[in-house]
C-alpha positions as CSV (number, residue, x, y, z in Angstrom):
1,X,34.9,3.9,-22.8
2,X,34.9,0.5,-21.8
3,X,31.6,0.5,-20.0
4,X,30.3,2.1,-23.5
5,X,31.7,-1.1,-25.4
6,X,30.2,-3.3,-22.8
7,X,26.6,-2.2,-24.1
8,X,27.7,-2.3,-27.6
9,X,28.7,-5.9,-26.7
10,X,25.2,-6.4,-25.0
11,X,23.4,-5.3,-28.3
12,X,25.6,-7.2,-30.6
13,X,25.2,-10.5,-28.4
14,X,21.1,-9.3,-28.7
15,X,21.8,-9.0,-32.4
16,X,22.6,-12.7,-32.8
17,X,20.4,-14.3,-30.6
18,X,17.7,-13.0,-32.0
19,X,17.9,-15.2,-35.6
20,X,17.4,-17.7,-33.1
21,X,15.1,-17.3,-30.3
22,X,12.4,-14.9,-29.7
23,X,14.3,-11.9,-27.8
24,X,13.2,-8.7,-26.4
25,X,15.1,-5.9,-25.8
26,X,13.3,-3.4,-22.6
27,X,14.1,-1.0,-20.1
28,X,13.0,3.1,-18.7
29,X,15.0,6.1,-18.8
30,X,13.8,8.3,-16.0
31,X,15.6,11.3,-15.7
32,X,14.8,14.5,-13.5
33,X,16.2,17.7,-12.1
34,X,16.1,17.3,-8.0
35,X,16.6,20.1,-5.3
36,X,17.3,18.2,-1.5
37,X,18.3,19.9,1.6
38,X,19.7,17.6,4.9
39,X,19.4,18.7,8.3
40,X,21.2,16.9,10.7
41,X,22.2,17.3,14.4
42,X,24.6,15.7,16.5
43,X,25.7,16.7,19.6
44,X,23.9,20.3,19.6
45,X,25.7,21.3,16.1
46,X,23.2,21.5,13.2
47,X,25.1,21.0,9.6
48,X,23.0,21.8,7.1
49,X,23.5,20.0,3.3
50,X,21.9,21.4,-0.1
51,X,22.2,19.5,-3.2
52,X,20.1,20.6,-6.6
53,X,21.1,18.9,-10.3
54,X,20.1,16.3,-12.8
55,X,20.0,12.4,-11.8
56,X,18.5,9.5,-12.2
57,X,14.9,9.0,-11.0
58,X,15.9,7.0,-7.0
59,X,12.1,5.7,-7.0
60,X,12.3,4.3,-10.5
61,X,15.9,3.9,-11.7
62,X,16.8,3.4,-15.7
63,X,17.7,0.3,-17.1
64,X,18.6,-2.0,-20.2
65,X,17.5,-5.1,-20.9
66,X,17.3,-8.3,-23.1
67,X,15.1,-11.5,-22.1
68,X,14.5,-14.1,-24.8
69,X,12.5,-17.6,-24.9
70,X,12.9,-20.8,-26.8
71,X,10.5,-23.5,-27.0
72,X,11.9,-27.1,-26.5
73,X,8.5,-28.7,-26.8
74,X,6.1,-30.6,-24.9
75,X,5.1,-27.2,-23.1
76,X,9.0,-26.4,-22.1
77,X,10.9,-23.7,-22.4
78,X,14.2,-22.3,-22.3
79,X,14.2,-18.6,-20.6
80,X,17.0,-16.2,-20.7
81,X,17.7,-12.9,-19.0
82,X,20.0,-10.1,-18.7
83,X,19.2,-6.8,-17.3
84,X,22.0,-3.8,-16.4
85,X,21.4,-0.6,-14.3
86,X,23.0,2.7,-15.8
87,X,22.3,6.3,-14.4
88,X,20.3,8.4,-17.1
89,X,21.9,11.6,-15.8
90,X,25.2,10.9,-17.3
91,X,25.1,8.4,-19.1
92,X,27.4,5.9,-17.2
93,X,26.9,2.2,-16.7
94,X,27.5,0.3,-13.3
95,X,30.3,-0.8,-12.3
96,X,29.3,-4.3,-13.3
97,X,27.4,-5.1,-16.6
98,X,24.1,-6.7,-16.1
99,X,24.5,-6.4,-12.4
100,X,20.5,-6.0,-12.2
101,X,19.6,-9.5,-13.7
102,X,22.0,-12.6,-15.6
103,X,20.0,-15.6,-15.4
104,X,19.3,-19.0,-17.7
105,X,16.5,-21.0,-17.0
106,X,13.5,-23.6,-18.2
107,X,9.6,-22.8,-18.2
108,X,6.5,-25.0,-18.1
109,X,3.2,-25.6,-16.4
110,X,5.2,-25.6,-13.2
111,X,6.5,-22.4,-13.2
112,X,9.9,-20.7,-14.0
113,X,12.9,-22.4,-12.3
114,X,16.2,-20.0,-13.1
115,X,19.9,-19.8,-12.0
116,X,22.3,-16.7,-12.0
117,X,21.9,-13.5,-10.5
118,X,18.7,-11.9,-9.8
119,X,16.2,-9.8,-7.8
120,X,14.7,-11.9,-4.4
121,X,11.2,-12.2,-3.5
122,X,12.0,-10.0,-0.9
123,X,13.5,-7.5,-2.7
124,X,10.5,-7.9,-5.2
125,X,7.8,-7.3,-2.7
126,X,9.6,-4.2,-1.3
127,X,7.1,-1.3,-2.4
128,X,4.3,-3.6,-4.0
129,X,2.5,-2.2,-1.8
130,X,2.9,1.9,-1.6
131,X,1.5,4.2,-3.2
132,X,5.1,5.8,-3.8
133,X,8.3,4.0,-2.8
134,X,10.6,6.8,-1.4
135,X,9.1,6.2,1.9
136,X,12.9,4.4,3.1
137,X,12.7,2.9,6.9
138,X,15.6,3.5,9.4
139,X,17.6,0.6,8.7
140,X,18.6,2.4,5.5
141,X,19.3,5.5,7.0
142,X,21.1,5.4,9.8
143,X,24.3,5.3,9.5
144,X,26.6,2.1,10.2
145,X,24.0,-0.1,11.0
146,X,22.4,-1.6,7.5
147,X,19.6,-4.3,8.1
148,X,18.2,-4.6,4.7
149,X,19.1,-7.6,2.4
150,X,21.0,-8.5,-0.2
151,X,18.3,-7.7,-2.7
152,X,20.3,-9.9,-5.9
153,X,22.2,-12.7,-5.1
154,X,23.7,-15.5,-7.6
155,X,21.9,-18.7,-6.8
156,X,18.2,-20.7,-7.7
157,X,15.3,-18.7,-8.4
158,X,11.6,-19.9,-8.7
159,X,8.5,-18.4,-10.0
160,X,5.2,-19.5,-10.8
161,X,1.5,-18.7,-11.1
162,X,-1.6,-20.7,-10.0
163,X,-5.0,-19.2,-10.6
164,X,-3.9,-15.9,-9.3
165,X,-2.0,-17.2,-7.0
166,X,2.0,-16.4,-6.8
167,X,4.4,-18.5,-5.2
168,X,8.1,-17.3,-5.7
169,X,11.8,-18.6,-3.8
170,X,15.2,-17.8,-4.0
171,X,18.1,-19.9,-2.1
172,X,21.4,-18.6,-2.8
173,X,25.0,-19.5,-0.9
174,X,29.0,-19.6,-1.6
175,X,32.3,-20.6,0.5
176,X,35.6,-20.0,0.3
177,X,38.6,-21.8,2.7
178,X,41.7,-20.7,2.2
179,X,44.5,-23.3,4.6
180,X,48.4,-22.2,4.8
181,X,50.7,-24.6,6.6
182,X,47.8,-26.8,7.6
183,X,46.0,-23.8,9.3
184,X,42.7,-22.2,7.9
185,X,43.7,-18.4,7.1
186,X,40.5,-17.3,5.5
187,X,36.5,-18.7,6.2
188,X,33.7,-17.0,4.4
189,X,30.4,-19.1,4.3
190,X,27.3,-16.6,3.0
191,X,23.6,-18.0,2.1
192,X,20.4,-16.4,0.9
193,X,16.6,-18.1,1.7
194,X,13.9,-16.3,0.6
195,X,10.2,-16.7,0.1
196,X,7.1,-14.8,-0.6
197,X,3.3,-15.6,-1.2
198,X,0.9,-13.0,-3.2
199,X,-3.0,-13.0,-4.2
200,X,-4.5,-11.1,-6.5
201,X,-8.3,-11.2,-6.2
202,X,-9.3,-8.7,-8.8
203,X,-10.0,-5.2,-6.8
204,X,-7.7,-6.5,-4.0
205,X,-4.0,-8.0,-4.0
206,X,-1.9,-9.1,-0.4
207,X,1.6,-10.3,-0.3
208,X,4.2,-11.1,2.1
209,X,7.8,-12.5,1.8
210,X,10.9,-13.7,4.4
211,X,14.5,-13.6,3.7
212,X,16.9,-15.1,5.8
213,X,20.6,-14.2,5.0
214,X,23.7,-15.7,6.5
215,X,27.6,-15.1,6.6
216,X,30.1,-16.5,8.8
217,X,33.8,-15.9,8.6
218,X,36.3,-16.2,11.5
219,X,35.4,-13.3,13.3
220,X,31.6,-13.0,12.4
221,X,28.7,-14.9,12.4
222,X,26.0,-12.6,10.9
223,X,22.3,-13.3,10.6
224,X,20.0,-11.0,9.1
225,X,16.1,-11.8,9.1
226,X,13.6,-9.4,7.2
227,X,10.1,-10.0,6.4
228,X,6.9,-8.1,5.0
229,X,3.1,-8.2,4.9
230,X,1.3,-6.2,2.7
231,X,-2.4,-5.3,0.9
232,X,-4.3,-3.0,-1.6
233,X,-7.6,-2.4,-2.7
234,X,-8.7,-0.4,-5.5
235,X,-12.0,1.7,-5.5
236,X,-12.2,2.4,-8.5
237,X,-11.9,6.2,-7.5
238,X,-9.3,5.9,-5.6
239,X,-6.2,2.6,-4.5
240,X,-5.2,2.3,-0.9
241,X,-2.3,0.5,0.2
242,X,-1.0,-0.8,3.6
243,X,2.4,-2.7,4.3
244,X,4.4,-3.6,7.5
245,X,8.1,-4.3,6.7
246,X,10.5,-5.2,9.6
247,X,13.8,-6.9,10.3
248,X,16.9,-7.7,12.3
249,X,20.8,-7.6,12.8
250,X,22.6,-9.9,14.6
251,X,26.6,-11.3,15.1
252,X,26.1,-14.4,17.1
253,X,30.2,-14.2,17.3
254,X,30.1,-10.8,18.7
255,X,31.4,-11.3,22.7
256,X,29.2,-8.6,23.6
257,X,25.8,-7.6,22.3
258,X,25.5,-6.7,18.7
259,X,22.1,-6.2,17.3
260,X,19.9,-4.0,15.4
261,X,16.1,-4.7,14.8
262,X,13.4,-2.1,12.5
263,X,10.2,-1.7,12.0
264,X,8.1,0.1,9.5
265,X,4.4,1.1,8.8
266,X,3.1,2.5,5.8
267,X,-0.1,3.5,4.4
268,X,-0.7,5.1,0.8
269,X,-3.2,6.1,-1.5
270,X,-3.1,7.1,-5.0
271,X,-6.1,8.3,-7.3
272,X,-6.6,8.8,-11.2
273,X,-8.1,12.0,-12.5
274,X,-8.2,11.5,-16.3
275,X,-4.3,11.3,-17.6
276,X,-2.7,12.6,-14.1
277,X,-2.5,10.4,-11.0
278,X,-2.1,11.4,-7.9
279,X,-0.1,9.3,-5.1
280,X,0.6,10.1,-1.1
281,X,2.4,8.0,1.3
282,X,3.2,7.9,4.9
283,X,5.7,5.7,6.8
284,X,6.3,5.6,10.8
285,X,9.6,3.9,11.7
286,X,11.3,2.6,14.9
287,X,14.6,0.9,15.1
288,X,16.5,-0.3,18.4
289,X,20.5,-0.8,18.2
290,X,22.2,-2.3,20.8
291,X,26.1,-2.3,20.6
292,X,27.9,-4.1,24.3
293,X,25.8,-2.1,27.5
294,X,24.3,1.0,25.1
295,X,20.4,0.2,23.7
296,X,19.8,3.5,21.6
297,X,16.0,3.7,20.2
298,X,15.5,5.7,16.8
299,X,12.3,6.8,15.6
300,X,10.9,8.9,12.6
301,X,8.3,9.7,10.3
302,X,8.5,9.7,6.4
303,X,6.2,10.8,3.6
304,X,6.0,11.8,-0.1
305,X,3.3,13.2,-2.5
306,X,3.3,12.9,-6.3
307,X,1.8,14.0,-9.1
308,X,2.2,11.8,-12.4
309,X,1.0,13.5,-16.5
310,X,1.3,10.1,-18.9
311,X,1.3,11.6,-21.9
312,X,0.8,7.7,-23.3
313,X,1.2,4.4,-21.8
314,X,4.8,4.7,-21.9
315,X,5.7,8.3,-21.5
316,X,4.9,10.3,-18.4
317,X,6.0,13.3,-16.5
318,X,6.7,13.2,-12.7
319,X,6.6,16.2,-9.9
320,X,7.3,14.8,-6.1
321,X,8.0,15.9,-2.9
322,X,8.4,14.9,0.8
323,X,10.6,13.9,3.8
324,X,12.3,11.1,2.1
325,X,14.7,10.5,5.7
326,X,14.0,10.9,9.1
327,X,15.3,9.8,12.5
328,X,15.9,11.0,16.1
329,X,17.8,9.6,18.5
330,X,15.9,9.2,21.9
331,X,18.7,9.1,24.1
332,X,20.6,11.9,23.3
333,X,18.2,14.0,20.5
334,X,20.5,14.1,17.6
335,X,18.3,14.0,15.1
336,X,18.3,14.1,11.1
337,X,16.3,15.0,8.2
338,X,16.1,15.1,4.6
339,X,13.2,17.1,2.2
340,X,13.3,15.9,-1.5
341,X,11.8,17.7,-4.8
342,X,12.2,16.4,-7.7
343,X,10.6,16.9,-11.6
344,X,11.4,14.5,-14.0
345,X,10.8,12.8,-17.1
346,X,9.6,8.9,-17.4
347,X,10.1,6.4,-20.9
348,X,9.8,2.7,-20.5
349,X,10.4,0.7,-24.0
């Protein structure tokens, strides 16, 4: 109920903005009816996990929003966004309303400068260049060990466009002290730097971003790096795509070594054949976690297929399938892995 009223809210606030600015409201429902089945083996017992139902679409997931625009004059204008997830299976909201997107901002010949929450260059270049994003690498899947960002910080966002050029930057950051009797009892220092750099030159497009993100409290003093390079051309026939994503873990507090470091190559292809398209992708990964004397190397190898029906420019139905998650351990050959189908049902508006 309440999370129900918080969209009512969101429309209502739309509503009267509107007689006032030019505002837009957008989003996609993609909905689909998945069968998955999870293999995994530790220690020479295999446990085997079947799951089949409706959910939400985990390449694209369904959202609301509302972004509006004001001219001031002069060329400048005042930008507003606000963008909230919600899981079309069901129905239900996130936890937090517009926990997608919630920024202000101003807009000229210079660009787009914004503050509030929102997505990071890096997060933003993450599957710009596959053919089919499902293709996760091994910092997401293996378990207690999470390298990837934090894809939507609150902080200063930049955007802007120079003769197909795209420069974009994020720098986010907070701290919190908390002193009794004299004595600090609580520390907790984070920060967000990101960058990335694209080109579009007509048939081809490369991109590449960094993200550096920080937190320190009194036990911990976290740094995570991640960084990608990517490029497509299109044939006409046929688009190819190639990107390199990698990262690392690391608590610099830790008194004995506490790292994790991933790497991940894809290559994809996707081709039109009237009103269906069809996509493949592949992904090798390799990840090294070292935690005090034990170094354990992972490795695994991903891929997906996809067939895509638009029945318009907005409306489209989607089969996929593939080995969405994959790892072995080298040193001692437990291993995991996960096959994915899913049909389902895309509307953007």
């Amino acid at each position: 109920m309440k999370k129900s009223l918080i969209a009512i809210a969101a429309l209502a606030a739309a509503g009267a903005a509107a007689a006032q600015s030019s505002v837009t409201m957008y989003g996609q429902v993609n909905t689909g009816y998945e069968h998955s089945k999870t293999d995994i083996t530790i220690g020479g017992v295999k446990t085997t996990t079947k799951k089949t139902g409706f959910q939400n679409d985990q390449v694209k997931s369904s959202r609301l929003g509302f972004k509006g625009e004001e001219a001031l004059g002069n060329g400048l204008s005042a930008t507003f966004a606000l963008e909230m997830g919600f899981d079309s299976a069901d129905g239900e909201f996130a936890d937090s309303a517009f926990n997608r997107k919630a920024t202000v901002g101003l807009k000229g010949a210079f660009g787009e400068v914004r503050i509030g929450k929102d997505s990071t260059p890096m997060n933003e270049f993450d599957g710009s260049f596959k053919a089919i994003d499902r293709t996760t690498t091994l910092a997401e899947q293996v378990a207690g060990r999470d390298a990837s960002w934090e894809g939507r910080p609150t902080g200063l966002f930049y955007n802007g466009s120079f003769s197909g050029f795209d420069v974009a930057a994020a720098i986010g950051n907070s701290s919190t002290r908390v002193k009794t009797n004299g004595g600090t009892t609580m520390k907790e220092d984070t920060a967000t730097y990101g960058l990335g750099m694209g080109y579009n030159g007509g048939a081809w497009a490369v991109g590449a971003a960094v993200q550096l993100d920080t937190e320190k409290t009194l036990n911990d003093d976290v740094k995570t790096t991640n960084y990608g390079v990517g490029a497509s051309y299109d044939f006409n026939v046929a688009k190819v795509y190639g990107q390199y994503k990698g990262g690392q873990y690391k608590n610099k507090a830790s008194t004995v070594a506490d790292k994790y470091s991933y790497d991940q190559f894809a290559v994809g292809v996707s081709a039109p054949f009237g009103a269906t398209t069809l996509s493949a992708e592949y992904a090798y990964n390799k990840a090294k976690d070292t935690a005090g004397a034990v170094s354990t190397k992972y490795k695994g190898n991903v891929f997906a297929v996809q067939a895509e029906y638009a029945f318009s420019k907005r409306t489209s139905l989607v089969v996929r399938a593939g080995q969405v998650a994959n790892w072995k351990n080298e040193t001692t050959n437990d291993k995991s892995s996960t096959q994915e189908y899913t049909v389902g049902l895309r509307h953007k508006f």
